[in-house]
VEXLUMVEX-220071 format. One line per field, with one value per residue (C-alpha): residue in one letter; z, x, y. Coordinates in nm, 2 decimals, m for minus. Example, Ala and Ser with C-alpha at 12.3 -4.5 7.8 and 13.67 -1.06 7.14 Angstrom:
2
res = (A, S)
z = (0.78, 0.71)
x = (1.23, 1.37)
y = (m0.45, m0.11)
***
This chain:
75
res = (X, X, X, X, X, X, X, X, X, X, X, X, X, X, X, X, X, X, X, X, X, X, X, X, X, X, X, X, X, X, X, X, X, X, X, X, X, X, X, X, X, X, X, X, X, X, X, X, X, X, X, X, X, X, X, X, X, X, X, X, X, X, X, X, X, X, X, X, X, X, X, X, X, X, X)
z = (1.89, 1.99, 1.69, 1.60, 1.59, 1.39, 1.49, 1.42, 1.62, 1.95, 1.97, 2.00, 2.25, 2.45, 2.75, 2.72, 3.04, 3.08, 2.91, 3.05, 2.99, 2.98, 2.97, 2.86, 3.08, 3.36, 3.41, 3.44, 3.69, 3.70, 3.44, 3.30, 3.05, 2.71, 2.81, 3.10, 2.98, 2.64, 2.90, 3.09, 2.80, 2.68, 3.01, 2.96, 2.77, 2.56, 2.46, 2.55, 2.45, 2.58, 2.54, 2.61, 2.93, 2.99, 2.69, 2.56, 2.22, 2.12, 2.09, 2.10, 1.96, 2.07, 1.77, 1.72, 2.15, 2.01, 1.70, 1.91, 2.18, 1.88, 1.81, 2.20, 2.27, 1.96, 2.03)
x = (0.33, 0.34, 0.37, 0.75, 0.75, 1.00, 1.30, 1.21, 0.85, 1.04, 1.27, 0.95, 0.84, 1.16, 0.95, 0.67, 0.58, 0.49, 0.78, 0.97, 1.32, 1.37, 1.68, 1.57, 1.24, 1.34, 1.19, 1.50, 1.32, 0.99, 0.83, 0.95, 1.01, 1.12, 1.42, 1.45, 1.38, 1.63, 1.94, 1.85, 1.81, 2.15, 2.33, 2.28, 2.51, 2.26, 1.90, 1.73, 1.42, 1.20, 0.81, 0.53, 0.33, 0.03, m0.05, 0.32, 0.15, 0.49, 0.80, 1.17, 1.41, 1.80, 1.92, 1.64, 1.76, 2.15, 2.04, 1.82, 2.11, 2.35, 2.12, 2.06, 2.42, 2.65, 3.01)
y = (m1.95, m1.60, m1.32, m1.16, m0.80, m0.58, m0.38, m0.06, m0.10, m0.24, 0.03, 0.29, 0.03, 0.06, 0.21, 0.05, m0.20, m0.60, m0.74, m1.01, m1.17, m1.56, m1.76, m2.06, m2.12, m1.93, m1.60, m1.32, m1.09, m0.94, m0.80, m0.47, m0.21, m0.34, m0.20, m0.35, m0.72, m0.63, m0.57, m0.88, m1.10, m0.96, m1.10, m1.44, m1.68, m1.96, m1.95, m1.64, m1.42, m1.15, m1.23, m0.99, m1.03, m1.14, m1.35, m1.38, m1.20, m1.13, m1.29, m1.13, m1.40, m1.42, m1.31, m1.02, m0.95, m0.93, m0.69, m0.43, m0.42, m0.32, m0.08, 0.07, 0.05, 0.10, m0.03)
***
């Protein structure tokens, strides 16, 4: 199972590349910024996550996703 990372160190990883957005399975789009992957992820309705490419070392849960988009984009 892949490592979980905290909040504070993805948001100084915002820009950083090889990141990739699943809904479910299914691959979102190429992979991309954190940033990128983090406003794909937030999209879909269901089970998502955000993994780190190649070796999916890290693992950015749903409810981690919905905390780091508060965070990005405040209400």
């Amino acid at each position: 199972m892949a490592n979980q990372i905290t909040d504070d160190d993805l948001i100084s990883m915002l820009d950083s590349r090889l990141w990739l957005a699943r809904g479910g399975s299914v691959a979102l789009g190429l992979p991309g910024t954190l940033r990128k992957a983090l406003c794909q992820a937030h999209t879909v309705s269901g089970p998502n996550s955000i993994v780190k490419m190649p070796n999916e070392e890290f693992r950015v849960p749903a409810d981690q996703i919905d905390r780091l988009w508060n965070r990005v984009h405040p209400p």
